[in-house]
N, C-alpha and C positions, 0 to 999 in steps of 0.2 A: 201658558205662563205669560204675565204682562212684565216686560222688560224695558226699563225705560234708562238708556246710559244715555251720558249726556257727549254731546258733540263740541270736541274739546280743539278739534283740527281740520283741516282739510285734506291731510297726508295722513292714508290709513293706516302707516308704519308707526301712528302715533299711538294704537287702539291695537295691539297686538294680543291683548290679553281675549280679547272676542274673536282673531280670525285665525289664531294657532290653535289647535289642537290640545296644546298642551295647558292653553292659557286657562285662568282663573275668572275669566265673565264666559266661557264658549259654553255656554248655558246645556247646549241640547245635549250633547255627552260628556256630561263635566267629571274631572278630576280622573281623565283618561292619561297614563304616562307615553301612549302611542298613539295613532290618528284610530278613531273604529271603523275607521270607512275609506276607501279607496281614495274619494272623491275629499274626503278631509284630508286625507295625504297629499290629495295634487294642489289644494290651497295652502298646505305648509309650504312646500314646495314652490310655489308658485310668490310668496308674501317673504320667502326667503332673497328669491332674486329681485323683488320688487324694492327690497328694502337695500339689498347692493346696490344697485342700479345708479349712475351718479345724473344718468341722461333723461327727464322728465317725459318726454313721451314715450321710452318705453316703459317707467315707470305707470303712466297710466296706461298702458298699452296694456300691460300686465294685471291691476287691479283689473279693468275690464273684461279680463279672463277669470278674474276670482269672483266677480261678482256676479258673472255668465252661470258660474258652476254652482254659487251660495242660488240663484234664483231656480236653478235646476233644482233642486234638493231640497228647499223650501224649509231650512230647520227652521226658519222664523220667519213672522209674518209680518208686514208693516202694515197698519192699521190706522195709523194718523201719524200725521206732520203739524207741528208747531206752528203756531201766525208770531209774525214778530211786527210789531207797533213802535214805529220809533218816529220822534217828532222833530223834526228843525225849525228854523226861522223859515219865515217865507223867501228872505233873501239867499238863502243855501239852495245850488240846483243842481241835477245831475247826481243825485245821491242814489244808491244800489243796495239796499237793506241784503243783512246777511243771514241765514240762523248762526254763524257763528261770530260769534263775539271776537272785536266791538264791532256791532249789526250797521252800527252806521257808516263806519270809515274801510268798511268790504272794497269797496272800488276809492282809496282816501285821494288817488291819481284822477281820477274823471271829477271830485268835487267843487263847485265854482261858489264864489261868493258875492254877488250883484253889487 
């Protein structure tokens, strides 16, 4: 199945509908009212406390374990990554392109203007 959602955040509490079980994009065992699998249960679980969380490195502490267990289990494959083309003046420096939008102003702290 070619799946292509678009990346809307960098906080994956924003994209719940793909890493819950119960959600509406969890393509590989869709329109389940329970987890079918063990391992979908320990990423409910797991995206439940992530998303309490108010302290950011355990926050990713935690994705880091959901994404240990989605690469375990391999319901989907990634297969390509997007190029992002973004242009400035020659006098803009220090610019850090992003795939998430706006691509340019990712790092908008580090950008200098000559």
């Amino acid at each position: 199945m070619y799946f292509g959602g678009p990346a809307t955040d960098v906080d994956p509490s924003t994209n719940l509908d793909f890493w819950l079980s119960a959600g509406g994009q969890h393509f590989w065992n869709i329109g389940q009212p329970t987890p079918a699998t063990d391992w979908e249960k320990r990423i409910d679980e797991l995206m439940a406390r992530q998303i309490a969380s108010p302290d950011e490195a355990e926050r990713k502490r935690i994705f880091t374990d959901v994404q240990k267990i989605f690469a375990d289990h391999e319901p989907a494959i990634y297969f390509a990554a997007p190029h992002v083309f973004v242009a400035t003046s020659s006098r803009v420096t220090n610019t850090t392109p992003s795939l998430v939008p706006p691509s340019v102003l990712w790092a908008a702290d580090s950008i200098q203007v000559r």
